[in-house]
C-alpha positions in Angstrom: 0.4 0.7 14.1 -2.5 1.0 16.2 -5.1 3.8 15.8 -7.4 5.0 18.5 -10.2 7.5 18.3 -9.5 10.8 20.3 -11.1 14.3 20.4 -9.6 17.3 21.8 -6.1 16.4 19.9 -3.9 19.0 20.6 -4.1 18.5 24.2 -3.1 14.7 24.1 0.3 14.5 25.5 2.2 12.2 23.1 5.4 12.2 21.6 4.4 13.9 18.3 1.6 16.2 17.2 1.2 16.3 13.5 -0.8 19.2 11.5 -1.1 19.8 8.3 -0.1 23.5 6.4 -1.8 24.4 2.9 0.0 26.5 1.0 -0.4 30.3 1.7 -2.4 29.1 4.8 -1.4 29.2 8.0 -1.5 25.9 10.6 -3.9 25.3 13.3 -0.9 25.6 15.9 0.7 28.8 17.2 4.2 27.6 17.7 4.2 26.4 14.3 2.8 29.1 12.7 6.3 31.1 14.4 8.6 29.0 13.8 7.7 27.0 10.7 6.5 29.6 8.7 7.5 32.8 10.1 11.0 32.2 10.8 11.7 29.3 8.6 9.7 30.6 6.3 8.7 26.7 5.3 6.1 26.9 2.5 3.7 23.4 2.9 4.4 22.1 -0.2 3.4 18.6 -0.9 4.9 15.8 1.5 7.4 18.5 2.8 7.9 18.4 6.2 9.1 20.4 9.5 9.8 19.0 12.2 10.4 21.2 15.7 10.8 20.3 19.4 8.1 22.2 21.9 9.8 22.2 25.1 6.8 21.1 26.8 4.7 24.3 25.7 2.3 22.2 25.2 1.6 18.8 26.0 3.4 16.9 23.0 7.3 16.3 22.9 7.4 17.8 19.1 5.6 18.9 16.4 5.4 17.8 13.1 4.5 20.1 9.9 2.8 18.0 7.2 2.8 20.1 3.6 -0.4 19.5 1.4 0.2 21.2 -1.4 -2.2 23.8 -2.8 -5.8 23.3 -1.4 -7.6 23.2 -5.1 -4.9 20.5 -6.2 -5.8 18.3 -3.0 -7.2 14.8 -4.0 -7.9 11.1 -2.1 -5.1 9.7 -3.3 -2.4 12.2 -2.4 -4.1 12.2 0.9 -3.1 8.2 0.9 1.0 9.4 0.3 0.8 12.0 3.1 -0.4 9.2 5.6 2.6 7.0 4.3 4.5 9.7 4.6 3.7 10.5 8.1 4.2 6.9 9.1 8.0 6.8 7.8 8.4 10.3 9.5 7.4 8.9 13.3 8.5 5.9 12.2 12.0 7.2 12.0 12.3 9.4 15.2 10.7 6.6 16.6 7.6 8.0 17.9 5.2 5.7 19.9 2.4 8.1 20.5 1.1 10.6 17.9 -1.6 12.7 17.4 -3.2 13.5 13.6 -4.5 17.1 14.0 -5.5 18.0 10.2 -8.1 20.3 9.8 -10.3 21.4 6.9 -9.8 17.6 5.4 -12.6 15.9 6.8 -13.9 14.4 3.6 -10.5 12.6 3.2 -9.9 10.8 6.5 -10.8 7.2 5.7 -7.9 7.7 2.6 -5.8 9.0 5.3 -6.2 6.3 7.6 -5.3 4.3 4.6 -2.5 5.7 3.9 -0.8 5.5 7.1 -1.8 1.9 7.5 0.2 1.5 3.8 3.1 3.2 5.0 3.5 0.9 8.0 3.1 -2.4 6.0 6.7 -4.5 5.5 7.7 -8.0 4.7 11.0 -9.4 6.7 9.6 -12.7 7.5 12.7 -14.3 6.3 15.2 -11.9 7.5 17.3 -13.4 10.7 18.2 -10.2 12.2 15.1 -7.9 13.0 15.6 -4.1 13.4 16.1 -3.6 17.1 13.0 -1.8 17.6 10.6 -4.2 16.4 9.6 -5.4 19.6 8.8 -2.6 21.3 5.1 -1.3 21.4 3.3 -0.5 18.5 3.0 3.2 17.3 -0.2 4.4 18.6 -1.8 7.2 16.0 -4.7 8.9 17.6 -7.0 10.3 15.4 -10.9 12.5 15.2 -12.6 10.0 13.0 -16.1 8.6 12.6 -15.9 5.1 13.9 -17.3 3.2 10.5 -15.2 5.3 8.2 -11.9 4.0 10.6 -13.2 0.8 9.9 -13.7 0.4 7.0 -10.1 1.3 5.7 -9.0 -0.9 8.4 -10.7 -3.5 7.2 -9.6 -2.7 3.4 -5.9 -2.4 4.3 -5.8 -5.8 6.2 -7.3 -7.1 3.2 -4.7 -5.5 1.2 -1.7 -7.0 3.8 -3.3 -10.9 3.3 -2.9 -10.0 -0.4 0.4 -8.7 0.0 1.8 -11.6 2.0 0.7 -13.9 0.1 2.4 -13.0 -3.0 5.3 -12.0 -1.5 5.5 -15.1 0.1 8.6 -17.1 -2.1 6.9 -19.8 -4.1 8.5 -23.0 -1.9 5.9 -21.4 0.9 3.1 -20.8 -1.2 2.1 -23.8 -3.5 -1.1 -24.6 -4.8 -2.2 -26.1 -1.2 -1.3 -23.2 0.3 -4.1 -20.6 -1.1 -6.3 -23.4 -0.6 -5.7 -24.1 3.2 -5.9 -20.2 3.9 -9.2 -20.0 1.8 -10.3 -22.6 3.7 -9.8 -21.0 7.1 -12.0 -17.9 6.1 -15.2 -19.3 8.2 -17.3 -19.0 4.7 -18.4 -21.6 2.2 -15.6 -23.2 0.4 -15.1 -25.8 -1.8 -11.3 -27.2 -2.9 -11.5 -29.8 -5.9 -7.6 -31.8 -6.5 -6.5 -32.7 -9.3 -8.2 -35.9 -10.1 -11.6 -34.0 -9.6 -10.7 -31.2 -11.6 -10.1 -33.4 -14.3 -13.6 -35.0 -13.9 -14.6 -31.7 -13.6 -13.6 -31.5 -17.6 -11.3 -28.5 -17.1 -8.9 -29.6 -19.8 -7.4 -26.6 -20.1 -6.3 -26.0 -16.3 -5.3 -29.4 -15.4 -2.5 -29.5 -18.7 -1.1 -26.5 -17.2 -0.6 -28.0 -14.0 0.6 -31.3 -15.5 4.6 -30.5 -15.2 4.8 -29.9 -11.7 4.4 -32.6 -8.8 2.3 -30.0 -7.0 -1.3 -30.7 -6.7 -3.8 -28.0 -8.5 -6.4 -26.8 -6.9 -9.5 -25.4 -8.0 -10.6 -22.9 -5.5 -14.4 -21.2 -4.7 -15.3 -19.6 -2.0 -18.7 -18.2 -1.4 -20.1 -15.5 1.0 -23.7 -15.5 0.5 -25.4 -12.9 2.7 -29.2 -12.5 3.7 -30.9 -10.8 0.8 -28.5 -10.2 -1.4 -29.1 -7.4 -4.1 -26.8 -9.3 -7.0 -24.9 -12.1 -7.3 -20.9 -11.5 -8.9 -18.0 -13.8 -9.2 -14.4 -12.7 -9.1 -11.8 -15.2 -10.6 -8.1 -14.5 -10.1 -5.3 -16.1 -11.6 -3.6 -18.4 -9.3 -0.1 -19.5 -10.9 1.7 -20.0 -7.5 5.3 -20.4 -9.6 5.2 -19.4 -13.4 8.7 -21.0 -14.9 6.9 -20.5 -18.7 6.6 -24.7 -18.8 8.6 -25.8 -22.1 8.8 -22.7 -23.7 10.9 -21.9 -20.4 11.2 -18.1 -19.3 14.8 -16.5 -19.2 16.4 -17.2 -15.8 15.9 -13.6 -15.1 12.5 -13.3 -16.0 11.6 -15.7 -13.1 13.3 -13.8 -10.0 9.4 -12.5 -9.4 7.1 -15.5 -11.1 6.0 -15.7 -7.3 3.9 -13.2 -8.2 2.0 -14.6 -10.8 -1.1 -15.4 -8.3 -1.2 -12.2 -6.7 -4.8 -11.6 -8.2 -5.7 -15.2 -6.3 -4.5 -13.2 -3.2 -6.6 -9.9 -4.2 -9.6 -12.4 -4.0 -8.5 -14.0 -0.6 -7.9 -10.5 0.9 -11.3 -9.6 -0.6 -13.5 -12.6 0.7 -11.4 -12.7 4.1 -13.2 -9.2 5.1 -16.4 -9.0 3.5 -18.2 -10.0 6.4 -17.0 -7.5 8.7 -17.6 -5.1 6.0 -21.1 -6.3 5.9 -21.4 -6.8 2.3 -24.8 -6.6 0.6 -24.0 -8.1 -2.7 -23.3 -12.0 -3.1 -20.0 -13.0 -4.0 -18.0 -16.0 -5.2 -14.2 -16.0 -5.5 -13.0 -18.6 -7.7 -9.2 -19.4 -8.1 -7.6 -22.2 -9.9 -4.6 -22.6 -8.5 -1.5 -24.5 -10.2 2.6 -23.7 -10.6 3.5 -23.8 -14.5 6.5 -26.7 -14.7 8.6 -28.2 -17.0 8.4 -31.3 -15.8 8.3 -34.8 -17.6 4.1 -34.6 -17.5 4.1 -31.2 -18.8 1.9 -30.1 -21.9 3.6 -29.3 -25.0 3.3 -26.9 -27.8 1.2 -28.9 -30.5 -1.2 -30.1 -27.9 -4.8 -30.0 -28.3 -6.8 -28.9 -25.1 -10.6 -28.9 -24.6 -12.2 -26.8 -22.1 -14.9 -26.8 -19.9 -17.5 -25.4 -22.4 -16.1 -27.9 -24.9 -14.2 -25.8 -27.0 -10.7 -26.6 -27.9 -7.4 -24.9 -27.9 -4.2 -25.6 -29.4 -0.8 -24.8 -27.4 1.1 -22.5 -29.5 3.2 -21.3 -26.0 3.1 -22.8 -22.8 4.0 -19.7 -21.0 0.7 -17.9 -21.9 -0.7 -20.3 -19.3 -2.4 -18.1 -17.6 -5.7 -17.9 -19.7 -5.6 -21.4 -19.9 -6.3 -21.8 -16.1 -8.8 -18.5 -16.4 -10.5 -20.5 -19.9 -12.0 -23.1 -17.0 -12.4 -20.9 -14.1 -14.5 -18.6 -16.5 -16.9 -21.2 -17.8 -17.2 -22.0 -14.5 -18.2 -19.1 -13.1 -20.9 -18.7 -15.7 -22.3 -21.7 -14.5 -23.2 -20.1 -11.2 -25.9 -17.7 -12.7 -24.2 -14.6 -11.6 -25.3 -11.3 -12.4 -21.5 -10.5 -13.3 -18.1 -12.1 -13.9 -14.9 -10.1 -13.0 -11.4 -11.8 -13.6 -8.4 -10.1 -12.3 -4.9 -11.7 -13.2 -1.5 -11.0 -13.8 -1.9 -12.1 -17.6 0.4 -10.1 -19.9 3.7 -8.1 -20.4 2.0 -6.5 -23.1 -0.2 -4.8 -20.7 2.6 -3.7 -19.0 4.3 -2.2 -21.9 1.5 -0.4 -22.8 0.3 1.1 -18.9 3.7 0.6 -16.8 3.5 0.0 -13.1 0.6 3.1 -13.0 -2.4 1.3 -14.3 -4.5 -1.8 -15.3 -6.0 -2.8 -18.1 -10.0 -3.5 -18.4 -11.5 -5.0 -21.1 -15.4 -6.6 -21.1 -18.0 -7.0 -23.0 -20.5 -4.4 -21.1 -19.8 -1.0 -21.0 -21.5 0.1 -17.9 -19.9 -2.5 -16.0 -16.8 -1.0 -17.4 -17.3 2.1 -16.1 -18.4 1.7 -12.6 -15.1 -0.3 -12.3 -13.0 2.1 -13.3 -14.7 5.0 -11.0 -14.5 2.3 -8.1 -10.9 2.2 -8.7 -10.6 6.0 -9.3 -12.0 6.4 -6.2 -10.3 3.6 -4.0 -6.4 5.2 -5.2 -6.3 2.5 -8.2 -6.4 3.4 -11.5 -8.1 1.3 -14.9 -7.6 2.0 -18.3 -10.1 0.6 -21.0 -8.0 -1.2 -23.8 -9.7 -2.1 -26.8 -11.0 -5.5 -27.9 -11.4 -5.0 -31.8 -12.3 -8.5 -33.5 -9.0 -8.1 -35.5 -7.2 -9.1 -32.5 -8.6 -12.5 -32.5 -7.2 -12.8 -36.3 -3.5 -14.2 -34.7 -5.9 -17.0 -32.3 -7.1 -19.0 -35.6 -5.7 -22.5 -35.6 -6.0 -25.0 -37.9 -6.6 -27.9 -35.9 -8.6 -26.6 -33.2 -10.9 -23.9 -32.1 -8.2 -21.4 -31.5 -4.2 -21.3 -30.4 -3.6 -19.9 -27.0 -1.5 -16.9 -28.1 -2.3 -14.4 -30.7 1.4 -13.2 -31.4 3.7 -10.1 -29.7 1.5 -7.5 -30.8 -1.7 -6.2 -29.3 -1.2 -9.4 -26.4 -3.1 -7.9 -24.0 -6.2 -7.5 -26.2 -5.6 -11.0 -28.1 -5.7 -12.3 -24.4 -9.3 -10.1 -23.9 -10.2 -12.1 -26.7 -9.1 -15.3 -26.3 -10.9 -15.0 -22.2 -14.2 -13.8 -24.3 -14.4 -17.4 -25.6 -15.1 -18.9 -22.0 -17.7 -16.4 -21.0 -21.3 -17.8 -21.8 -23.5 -15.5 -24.1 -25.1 -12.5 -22.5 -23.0 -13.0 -19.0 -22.0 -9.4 -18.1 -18.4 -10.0 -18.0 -14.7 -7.9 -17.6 -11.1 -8.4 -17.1 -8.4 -6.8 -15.4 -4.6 -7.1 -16.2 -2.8 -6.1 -13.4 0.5 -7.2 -14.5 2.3 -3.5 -14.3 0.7 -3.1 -10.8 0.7 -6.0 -8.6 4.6 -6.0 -7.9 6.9 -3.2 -8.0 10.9 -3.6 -8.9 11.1 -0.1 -6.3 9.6 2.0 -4.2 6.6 4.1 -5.8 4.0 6.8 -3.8 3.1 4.7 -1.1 4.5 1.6 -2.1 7.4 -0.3 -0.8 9.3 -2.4 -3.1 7.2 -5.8 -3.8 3.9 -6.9 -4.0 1.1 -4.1 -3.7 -2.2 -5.9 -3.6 -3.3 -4.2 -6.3 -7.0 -5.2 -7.1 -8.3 -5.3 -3.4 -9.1 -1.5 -2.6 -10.9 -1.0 -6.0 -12.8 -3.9 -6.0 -14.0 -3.9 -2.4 -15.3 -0.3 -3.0 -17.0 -1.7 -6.3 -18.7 -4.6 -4.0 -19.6 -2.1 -1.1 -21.2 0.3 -3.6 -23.8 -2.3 -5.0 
């Protein structure tokens, strides 16, 4: 989909003009206004649609009615599942020239632009037969639009589709070399350490995890480092290209989707792949430590004793909390840079997802008002965080008695004993927070916007948080 910046829309010929209808309003269109809601009496009730031929009346082929609902009940985000929903609409008549005519919404366009781009995102790489029409033209949408607000949710939304690919991507495709080569084709600063360096590197705690595989780990930073930066902030993500669990080996079913497991790696490649072009003011490093989790004849073992980068040491209570293991190194690392802030995103626990679902993240930290501004960032980028808690007493089931602490504090409260454990790794008086995005980065079905499958969940929120200041 292709969208081109037009005034004077309802004299476009094209093969569909879309408007929207309010509820107990009327359209901006005559014809529609007669037939829609006169004789049909069709209502504009949220993502209903009417759909009517024009016998050249006027200079598009057909119109189509797009309901918004009641005008008080309007928000960004619903605005995002109208756009997907007009994309499947044209997209199914087949519609190769369209013109957005919505009126009395101009505060929502960029989420509309969005929101169409969303609906038109798929993932058939590895399908043999293509739908016939997929190489034909691209659907042109023309839209009434300030230029930088089209940009930037273009820009957002192709960040979103790297992050998509990538962890949909199957795991034969995307191993630990993989995120590196792409991370290293971003024309920024980046640095890829192996696995011997990362052992020199004294990341004891990473490199075990990556021990059972005969994939090489990598250990990922990228840096975009503009002209006067107002802060400096460094965003991790979890980067377990295949998570089998390693000894304590996951049930075969509970590895269909372990491809998965480094979508928040591909949040931070979509993120650093655009901020350039979005002209970002703030300093950022992305940091990934990449690595599949194997059962192989090298792999760690419950009983072991690893040390981290910061010195501390962790026993291996189970190898398929692995996850903030890799993070435990990538943290301490990231402290190391003199950042103003630290932000991990991962995939890290089902316990997050039992507790949120598929309709929200997790956000723990250790500064409120860093908190905050990254869940209103969210709020306002169609992503929603919820603040767990981080009581001490969830750190009670992490005491070991051979080593600093175990890796897993136990079935209950495992997202917060994962806060915790992560808290260990962060230097004294680093502003610092974590996001578990394990209910949202990949869907089992369709939801809002969302086609079945990865969602990269992460990018939109944190891009607004890094354009904001």
């Amino acid at each position: 989909m292709k969208i081109v910046i037009k005034d004077n829309l309802k004299e476009q010929k094209c093969d569909v003009l879309v408007i929207n209808l309010f509820e107990g309003e009327k359209t901006s269109q005559d014809l529609a206004n007669q037939y829609a809601i006169e004789e049909d009496h069709f209502k504009g009730k949220f993502k209903e649609t009417y759909l009517l031929q024009t016998y050249e009346k006027i200079p598009a082929r057909k119109i189509l009615v797009v309901g918004m609902g009641k005008k008080e009940d309007l928000t960004l985000d619903k605005i995002r599942e109208i756009g997907a929903k007009i994309t499947n609409k044209v997209n199914s008549i087949k519609a190769k020239s369209v013109a957005v005519d919505f009126v009395n919404v101009e505060e929502y366009k960029g989420a509309l632009v969005e929101g169409l781009l969303i609906g038109d995102y798929k993932f058939n790489k590895y399908k043999s037969e293509k739908k016939d029409d997929e190489d034909e033209k691209e659907t042109e949408v023309m839209l009434n639009i300030e230029e930088n607000v089209l940009t930037r949710a273009e820009l957002t939304i192709s960040a979103m589709e790297t992050a998509r690919n990538m962890a949909n991507e199957p795991a034969a495709g995307m191993t630990p070399s993989k995120p590196a080569e792409i991370a290293q084709s971003l024309n920024l600063n980046t640095k890829v350490y192996s696995g011997y360096e990362i052992e020199e590197m004294n990341m004891g705690a990473f490199y075990a995890v990556s021990k059972g595989s005969s994939e090489d780990p990598k250990f990922i930073h990228i840096t975009y480092a503009p002209k006067d930066a107002k802060k400096k902030i460094a965003i991790i993500g979890k980067g377990i290209t295949f998570d089998s669990g390693g000894l304590n080996i996951k049930p075969a079913s509970s590895m269909l989707t372990m491809r998965d497991d480094m979508s928040a790696a591909a949040c931070v490649i979509g993120i650093m792949s655009k901020l350039k072009e979005l002209n970002a003011q703030i300093e950022v490093h992305g940091i990934i430590a990449a690595c599949e989790n194997m059962p192989g004849c090298s792999a760690y073992k419950q009983g072991d004793v690893l040390t981290a980068r910061n010195g501390k040491t962790i026993e291996v209570d189970n190898t398929d909390a692995e996850g903030r293991l890799t993070l435990a190194d990538a943290l301490c690392y990231a402290c190391e840079l003199e950042v103003d802030e630290v932000i991990d995103i991962a995939t890290l626990t089902g316990a997050c997802m039992v507790a949120l679902g598929t309709q929200a993240a997790g956000i723990f930290g250790n500064d409120q008002d860093l908190i905050d501004r990254l869940i209103k960032s969210a709020d306002e980028a169609g992503e929603r965080y919820w603040q767990l808690p981080m009581y001490k007493e969830y750190g009670d089931g992490l005491k070991s008695d051979m080593a600093d602490m175990k890796n897993s504090g136990g079935r209950w409260g495992g997202a917060s004993s994962a806060a915790i454990f992560l808290q260990n790794f962060v230097k004294e008086g680093q502003k610092w927070a974590h996001i578990d995005i394990a209910g949202t980065a990949f869907l089992d079905s369709a939801q809002k916007y969302f086609i079945k499958g990865a969602t990269g969940s992460g990018v939109r929120a944190l891009i607004n948080y890094i354009l904001k200041g």
